[in-house]
C-alpha positions as CSV (number, residue, x, y, z in Angstrom):
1,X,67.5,105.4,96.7
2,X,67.0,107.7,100.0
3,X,65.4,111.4,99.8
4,X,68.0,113.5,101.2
5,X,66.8,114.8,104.7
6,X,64.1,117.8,104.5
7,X,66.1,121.1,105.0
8,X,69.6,119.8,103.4
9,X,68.8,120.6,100.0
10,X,70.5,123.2,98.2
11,X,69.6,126.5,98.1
12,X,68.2,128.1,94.8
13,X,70.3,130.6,93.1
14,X,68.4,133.5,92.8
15,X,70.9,136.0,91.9
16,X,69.9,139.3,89.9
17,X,72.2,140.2,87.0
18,X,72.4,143.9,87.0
19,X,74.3,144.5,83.8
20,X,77.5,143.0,84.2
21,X,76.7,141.8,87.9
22,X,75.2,139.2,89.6
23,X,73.8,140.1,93.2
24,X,71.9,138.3,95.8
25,X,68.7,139.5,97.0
26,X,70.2,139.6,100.6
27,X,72.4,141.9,99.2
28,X,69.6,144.6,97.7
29,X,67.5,144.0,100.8
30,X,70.0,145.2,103.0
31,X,71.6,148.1,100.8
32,X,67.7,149.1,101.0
33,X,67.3,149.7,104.3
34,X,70.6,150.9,104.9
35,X,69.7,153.8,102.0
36,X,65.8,154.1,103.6
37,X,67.5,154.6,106.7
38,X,69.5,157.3,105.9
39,X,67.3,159.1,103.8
40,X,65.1,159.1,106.7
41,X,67.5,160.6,108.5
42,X,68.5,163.4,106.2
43,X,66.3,166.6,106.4
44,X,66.7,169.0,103.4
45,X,63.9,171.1,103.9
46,X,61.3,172.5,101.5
47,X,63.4,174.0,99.1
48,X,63.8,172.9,95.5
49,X,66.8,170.2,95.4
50,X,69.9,172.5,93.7
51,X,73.3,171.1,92.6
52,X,74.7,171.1,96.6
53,X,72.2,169.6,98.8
54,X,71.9,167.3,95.8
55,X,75.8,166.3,95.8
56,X,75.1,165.7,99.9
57,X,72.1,163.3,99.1
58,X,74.3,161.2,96.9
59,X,77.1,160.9,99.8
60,X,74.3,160.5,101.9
61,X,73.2,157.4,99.6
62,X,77.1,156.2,99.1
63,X,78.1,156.6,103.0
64,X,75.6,153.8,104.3
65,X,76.5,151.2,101.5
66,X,80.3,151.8,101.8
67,X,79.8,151.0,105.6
68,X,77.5,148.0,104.7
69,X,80.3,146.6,102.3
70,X,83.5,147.3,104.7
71,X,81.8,145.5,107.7
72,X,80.6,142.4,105.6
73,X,84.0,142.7,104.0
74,X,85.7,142.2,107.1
75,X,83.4,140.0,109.1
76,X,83.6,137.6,105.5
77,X,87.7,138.3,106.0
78,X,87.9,137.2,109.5
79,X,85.5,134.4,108.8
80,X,87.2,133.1,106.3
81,X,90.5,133.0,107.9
82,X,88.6,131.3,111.0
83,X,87.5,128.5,108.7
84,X,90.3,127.7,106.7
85,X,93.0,128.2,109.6
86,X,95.1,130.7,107.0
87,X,95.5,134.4,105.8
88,X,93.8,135.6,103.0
89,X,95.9,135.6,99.6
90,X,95.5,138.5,97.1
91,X,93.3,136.8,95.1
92,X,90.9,136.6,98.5
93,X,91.2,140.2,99.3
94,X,90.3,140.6,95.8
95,X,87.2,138.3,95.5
96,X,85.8,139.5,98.8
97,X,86.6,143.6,97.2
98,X,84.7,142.7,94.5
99,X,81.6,140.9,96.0
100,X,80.9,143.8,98.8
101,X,81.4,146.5,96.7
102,X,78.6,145.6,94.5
103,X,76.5,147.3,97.9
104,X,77.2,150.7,96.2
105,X,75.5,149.9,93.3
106,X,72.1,150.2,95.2
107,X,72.4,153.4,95.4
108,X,72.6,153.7,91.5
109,X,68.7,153.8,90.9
110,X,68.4,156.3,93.5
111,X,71.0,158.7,92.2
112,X,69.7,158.5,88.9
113,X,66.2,159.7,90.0
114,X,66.9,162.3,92.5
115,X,69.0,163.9,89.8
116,X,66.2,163.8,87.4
117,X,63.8,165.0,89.8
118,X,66.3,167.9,90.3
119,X,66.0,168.9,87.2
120,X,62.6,169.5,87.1
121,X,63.0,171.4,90.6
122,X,61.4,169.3,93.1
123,X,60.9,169.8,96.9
124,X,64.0,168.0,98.4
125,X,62.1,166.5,101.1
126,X,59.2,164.8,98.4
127,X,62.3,163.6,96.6
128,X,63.0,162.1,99.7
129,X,59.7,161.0,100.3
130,X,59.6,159.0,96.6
131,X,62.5,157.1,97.6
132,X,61.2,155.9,100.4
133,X,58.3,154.9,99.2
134,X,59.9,153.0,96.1
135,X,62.2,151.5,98.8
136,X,59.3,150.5,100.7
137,X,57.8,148.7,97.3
138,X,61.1,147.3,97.1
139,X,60.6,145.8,100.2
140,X,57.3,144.0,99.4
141,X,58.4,142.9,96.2
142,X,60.7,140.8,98.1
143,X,58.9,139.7,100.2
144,X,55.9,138.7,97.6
145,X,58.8,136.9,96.2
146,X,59.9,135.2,99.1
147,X,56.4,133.9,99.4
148,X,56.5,132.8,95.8
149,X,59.6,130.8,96.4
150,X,58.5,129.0,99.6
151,X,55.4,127.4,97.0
152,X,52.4,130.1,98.7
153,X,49.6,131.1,96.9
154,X,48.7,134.4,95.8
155,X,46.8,135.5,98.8
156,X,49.8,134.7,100.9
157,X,52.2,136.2,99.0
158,X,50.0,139.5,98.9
159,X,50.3,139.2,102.8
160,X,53.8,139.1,103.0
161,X,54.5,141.4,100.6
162,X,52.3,143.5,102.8
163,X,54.6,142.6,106.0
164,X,57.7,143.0,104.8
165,X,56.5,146.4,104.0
166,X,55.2,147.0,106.8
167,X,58.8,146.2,108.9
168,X,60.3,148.1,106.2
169,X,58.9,150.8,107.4
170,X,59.3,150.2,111.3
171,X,63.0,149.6,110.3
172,X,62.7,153.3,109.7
173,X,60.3,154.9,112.4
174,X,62.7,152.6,115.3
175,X,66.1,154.5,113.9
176,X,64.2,158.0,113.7
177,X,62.9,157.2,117.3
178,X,66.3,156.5,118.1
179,X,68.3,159.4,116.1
180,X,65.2,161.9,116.8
């Protein structure tokens, strides 16, 4: 019996269940930086987080993910149709609905701590500044666990988790540059 060729083996599933959910980790890597991102962006100032600017830092976590999920929505709609040569039926539109929606719940976590935070009258902008950092942690988490995966040792995976990290965070300093 012949070893199939190196490369062609199938992939692991390494889905997360997050209660009734199942995501990828492509999926929470890229909800990640789409919420560092625009936390980055937002400046609330100094000023204890009240009940408005808190209400604009949850659309400003929601309006990143629902852009994430409508454009792999309908570049996974048009793909689709390319490869099967026919339109979607309901029950696609539905499936593909259901799988890119779960983006918003990324931003879950998040809300649930700034409004904590709120209560105890933080600064906005260290609210801000905890987020990112978990969302940098986030980052090397991944990529530790990536490392893990691909059969590295320790050491290695301390070093990619320190990369990933690390362009995490450039991720962020290139779209300030840009939007700044």
């Amino acid at each position: 019996m012949t070893e199939p060729p190196i490369g062609t083996e199938a992939p692991l599933d390494l889905r997360v269940r997050l209660g009734r959910f199942w995501m990828d980790p492509h999926q929470i890597i890229y909800g990640t930086i789409m919420l560092m991102v625009g936390y980055a962006l937002y400046d609330q100032g100094t000023d204890p987080l009240g009940r408005g600017p808190l209400l604009e830092l949850i659309a400003v976590s929601f309006a990143p993910l629902i852009a994430l999920a409508m454009a792999h929505g309908f570049s996974e709609a048009l793909d689709f149709q390319i490869r099967h040569g026919r339109r979607l039926s309901r029950s696609d539109r539905w499936r593909l609905t259901r799988e890119n929606a779960k983006y918003l719940l990324i931003a879950v976590p998040p809300i649930i701590l700034m409004t904590i935070l709120t209560i105890f009258s933080w600064d906005a902008n260290v609210i801000i500044e905890v987020l990112q950092f978990l969302g940098l942690l986030s980052l090397a988490f991944w990529g530790a666990f990536a490392a893990r995966k691909a059969g590295l040792g320790r050491g290695r995976q301390f070093t990619f988790a320190l990369g990933y990290g690390v362009m995490g965070a450039l991720v962020i300093a290139i779209e300030l540059l840009i939007t700044h």
